[in-house]
C-alpha positions in Angstrom: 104.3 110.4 96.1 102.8 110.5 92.6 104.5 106.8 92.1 103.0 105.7 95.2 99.6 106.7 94.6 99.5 105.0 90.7 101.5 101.9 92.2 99.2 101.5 94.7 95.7 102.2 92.6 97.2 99.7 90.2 97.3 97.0 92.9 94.2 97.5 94.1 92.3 97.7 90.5 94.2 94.4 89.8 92.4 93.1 92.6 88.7 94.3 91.8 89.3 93.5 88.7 90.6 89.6 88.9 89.9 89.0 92.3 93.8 88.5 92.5 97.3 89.0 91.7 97.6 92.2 93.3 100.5 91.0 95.6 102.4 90.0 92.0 102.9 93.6 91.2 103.2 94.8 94.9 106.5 93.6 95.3 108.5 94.9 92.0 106.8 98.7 92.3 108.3 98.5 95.7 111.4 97.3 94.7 111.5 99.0 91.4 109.7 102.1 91.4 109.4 103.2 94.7 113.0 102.3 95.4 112.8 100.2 98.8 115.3 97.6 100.0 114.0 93.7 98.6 113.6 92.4 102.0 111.2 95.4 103.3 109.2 95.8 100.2 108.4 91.8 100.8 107.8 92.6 104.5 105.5 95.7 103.2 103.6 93.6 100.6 102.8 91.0 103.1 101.2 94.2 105.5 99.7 95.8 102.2 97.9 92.9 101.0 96.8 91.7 104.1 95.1 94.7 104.8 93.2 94.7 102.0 92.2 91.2 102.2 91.4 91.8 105.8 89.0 94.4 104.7 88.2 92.1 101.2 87.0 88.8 103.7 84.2 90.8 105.8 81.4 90.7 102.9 82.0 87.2 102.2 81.9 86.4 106.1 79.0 88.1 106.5 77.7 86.0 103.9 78.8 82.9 105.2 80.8 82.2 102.3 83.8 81.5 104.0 85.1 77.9 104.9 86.0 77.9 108.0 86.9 74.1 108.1 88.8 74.8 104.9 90.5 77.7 106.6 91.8 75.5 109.6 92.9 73.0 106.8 94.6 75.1 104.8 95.6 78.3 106.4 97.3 76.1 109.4 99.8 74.7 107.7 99.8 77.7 105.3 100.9 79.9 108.1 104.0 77.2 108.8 104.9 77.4 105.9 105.3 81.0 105.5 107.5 81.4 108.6 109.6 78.7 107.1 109.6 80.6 103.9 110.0 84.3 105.7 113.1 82.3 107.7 115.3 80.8 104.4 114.1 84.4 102.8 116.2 86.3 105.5 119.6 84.4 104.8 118.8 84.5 100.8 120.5 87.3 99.2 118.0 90.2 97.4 118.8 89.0 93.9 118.0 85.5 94.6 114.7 86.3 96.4 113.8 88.6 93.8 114.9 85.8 90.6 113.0 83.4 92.2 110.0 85.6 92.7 109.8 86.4 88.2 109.4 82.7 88.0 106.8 82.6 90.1 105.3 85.6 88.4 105.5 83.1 85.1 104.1 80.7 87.3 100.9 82.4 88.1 100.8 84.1 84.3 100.6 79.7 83.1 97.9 79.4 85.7 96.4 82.7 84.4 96.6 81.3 80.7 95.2 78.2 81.8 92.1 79.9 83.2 91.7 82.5 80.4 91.8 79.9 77.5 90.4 76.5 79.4 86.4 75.6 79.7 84.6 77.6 82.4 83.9 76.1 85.1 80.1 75.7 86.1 78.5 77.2 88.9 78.3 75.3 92.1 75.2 76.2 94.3 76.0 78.2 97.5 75.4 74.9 99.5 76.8 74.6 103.5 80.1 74.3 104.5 79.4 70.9 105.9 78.6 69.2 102.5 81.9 70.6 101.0 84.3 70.5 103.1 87.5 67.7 102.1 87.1 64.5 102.5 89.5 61.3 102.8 92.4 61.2 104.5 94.3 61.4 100.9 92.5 64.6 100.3 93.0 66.1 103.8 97.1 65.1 102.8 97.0 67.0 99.6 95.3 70.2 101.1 97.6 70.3 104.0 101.0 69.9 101.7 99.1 72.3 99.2 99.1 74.7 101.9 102.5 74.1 103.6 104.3 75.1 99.8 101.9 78.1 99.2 103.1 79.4 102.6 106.4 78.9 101.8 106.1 80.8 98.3 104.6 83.6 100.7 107.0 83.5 102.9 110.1 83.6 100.5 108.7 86.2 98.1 106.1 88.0 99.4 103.1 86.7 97.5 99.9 86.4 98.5 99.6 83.0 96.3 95.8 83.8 95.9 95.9 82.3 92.0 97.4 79.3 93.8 94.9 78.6 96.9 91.7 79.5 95.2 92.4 76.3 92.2 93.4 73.8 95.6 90.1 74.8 97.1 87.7 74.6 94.0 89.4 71.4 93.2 90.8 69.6 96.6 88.4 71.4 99.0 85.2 70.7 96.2 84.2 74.3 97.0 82.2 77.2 95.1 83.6 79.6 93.9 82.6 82.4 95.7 83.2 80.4 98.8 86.7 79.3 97.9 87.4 83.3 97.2 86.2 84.1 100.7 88.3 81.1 102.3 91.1 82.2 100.0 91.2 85.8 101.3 91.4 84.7 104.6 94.0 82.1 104.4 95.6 85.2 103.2 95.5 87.2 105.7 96.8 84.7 108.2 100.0 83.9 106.3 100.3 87.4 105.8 99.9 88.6 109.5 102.9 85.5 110.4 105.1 86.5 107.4 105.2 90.7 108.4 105.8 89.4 111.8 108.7 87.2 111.2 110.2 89.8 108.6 110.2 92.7 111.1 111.6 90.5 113.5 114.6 90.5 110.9 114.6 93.7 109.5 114.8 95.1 113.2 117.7 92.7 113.7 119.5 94.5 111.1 118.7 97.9 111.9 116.0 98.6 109.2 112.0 98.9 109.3 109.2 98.8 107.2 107.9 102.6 105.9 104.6 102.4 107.4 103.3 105.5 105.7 104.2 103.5 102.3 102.4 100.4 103.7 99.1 103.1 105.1 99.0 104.6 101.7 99.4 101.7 99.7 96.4 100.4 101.9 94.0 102.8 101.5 94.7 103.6 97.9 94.5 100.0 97.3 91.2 99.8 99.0 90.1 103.0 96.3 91.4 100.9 93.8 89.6 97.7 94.4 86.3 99.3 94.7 86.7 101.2 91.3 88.2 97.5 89.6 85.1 95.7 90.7 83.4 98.7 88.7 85.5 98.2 85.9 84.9 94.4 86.0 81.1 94.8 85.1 81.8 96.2 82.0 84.7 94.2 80.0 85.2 90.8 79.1 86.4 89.0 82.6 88.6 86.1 80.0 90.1 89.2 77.7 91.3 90.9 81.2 93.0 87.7 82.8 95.0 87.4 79.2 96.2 90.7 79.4 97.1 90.5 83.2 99.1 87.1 82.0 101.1 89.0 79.5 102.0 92.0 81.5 103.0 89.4 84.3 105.4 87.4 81.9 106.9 90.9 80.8 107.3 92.0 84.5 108.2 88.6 85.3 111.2 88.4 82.6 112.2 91.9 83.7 113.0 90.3 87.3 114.9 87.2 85.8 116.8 89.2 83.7 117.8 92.4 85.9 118.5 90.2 89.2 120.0 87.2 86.9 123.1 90.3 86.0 123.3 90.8 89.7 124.0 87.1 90.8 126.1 86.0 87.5 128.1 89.5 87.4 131.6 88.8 88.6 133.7 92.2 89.3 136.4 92.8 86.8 140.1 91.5 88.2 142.2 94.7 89.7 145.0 95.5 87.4 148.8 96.2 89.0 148.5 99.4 87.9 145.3 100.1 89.9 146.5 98.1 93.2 149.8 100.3 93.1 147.2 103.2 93.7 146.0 101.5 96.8 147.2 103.2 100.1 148.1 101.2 102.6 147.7 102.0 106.5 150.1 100.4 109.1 147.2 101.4 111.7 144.8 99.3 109.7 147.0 96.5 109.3 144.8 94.4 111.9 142.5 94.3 109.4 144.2 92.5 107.3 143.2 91.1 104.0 139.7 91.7 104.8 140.7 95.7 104.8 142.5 95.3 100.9 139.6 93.6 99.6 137.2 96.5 100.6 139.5 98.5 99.0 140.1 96.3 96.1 136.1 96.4 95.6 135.7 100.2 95.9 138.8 100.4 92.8 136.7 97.7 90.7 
């Protein structure tokens, strides 16, 4: 319980803090400190961080900072994408998900970089949705690919892609930055909502299920932690905090690579004669045939 409730205030300060990148340390506390299965802690992350982004959308709706033109757009083919990606992630094995996911974790700590060290950006007016909304069919193109491989990132490791889709709307979708945020948390929400759906479809087919106390707690906590981030955030320097989320994403990222990298190169060590001649073999059993001495061969390696 203890490692849920720091796992899960750590998220959400991440998110009051940076406005993102929570759902890039959802996944390995899942997997790595609260001990779940690969497959359901992405399944969980999809329900945990669409809950809070869910909750995260209303002020900026409320303000009419949301896109929705951008959020048709985008989320659309988004949300396709994500089924496609929750799809290939159900016949990828847990190590592979998981090694793709830390380079996508040094993907987002580049962007991160990029951000920290790079001119800021000026402020854009809180103008209509009309007058910034894409434009061109080439533009329209780019958004709706854009979307089609951040869903698919989504879907296949279970993040949110929020330092992805904010940069394609500020720069494809010529949006504000408050309004891209909004549009952003949205877009989340919907490839969330298609991903968790699509992932409990599997995990049900398989005979396992998401904890939903784990994905409640992580929720609420999260929500805590958001609040008191966006505190936090008033007070330090905004460029200091995205270079020290970028490090600590490289070093969690490189901690993925490395530990799932063993699991998909490691080859079990050959059987020796001595150790086969300790193998009992069953007549009854005999049906199973080779398939029966490799299990056992396995257990003995």
């Amino acid at each position: 319980m203890l490692t849920t409730i720091v796992g899960a205030l750590l998220i959400g300060i991440t998110l009051g803090l940076l406005g993102s990148g929570g759902s890039t340390i959802t996944v390995p506390i899942l997997v790595y400190l609260v001990g779940h299965d690969a497959k359901i802690s992405i399944a969980e992350s999809m329900a945990i961080v669409g809950l809070i982004s869910a909750v995260g959308c209303i002020p900026f709706a409320r303000a009419k900072q949301v896109s929705w033109s951008s959020v048709i757009l985008f989320g659309i083919p988004a949300m396709f994408g994500t089924f496609l990606g929750a799809y290939l992630g159900g016949l990828a094995a847990d190590a592979i998900q998981l090694f793709v996911f830390g380079f996508v974790l040094l993907l987002a700590a580049g962007i991160m970089f990029r951000k920290a060290f790079g001119k800021p950006a000026p402020e854009l007016p809180n103008v209509t949705v009309t007058q910034h909304h894409p434009s061109g069919p080439r533009r329209y193109a780019m958004v709706f690919i854009e979307g089609i491989v951040v869903g698919m990132l989504t879907g296949f490791v279970g993040v949110g892609g929020g330092f992805l889709i904010v940069p394609a709307l500020l720069i494809l979708g010529k949006l504000p930055m408050r309004m891209a945020i909004g549009t952003s948390l949205v877009v989340i929400v919907m490839k969330s909502a298609i991903g968790f759906a699509k992932y409990q479809y599997y995990l049900v087919g398989h005979g396992m299920t998401v904890d939903w106390n784990t994905i409640v707690i992580f929720a609420l906590i999260g929500l805590v932690g958001s609040a008191l981030g966006q505190l936090i955030n008033q007070r330090l320097n905004h460029r200091a905090l995205i270079q020290v989320f970028a490090v600590f994403l490289i070093l969690v990222g490189g901690y993925v690579i490395v530990s799932e990298s063993r699991k998909i190169f490691r080859h079990p060590p050959p059987v020796t004669s001595q150790q086969k001649s300790t193998v009992e073999w069953h007549p009854g059993n005999a049906d199973l045939g080779d398939a029966n001495y490799r299990l056992i061969e396995r257990a003995l390696a």
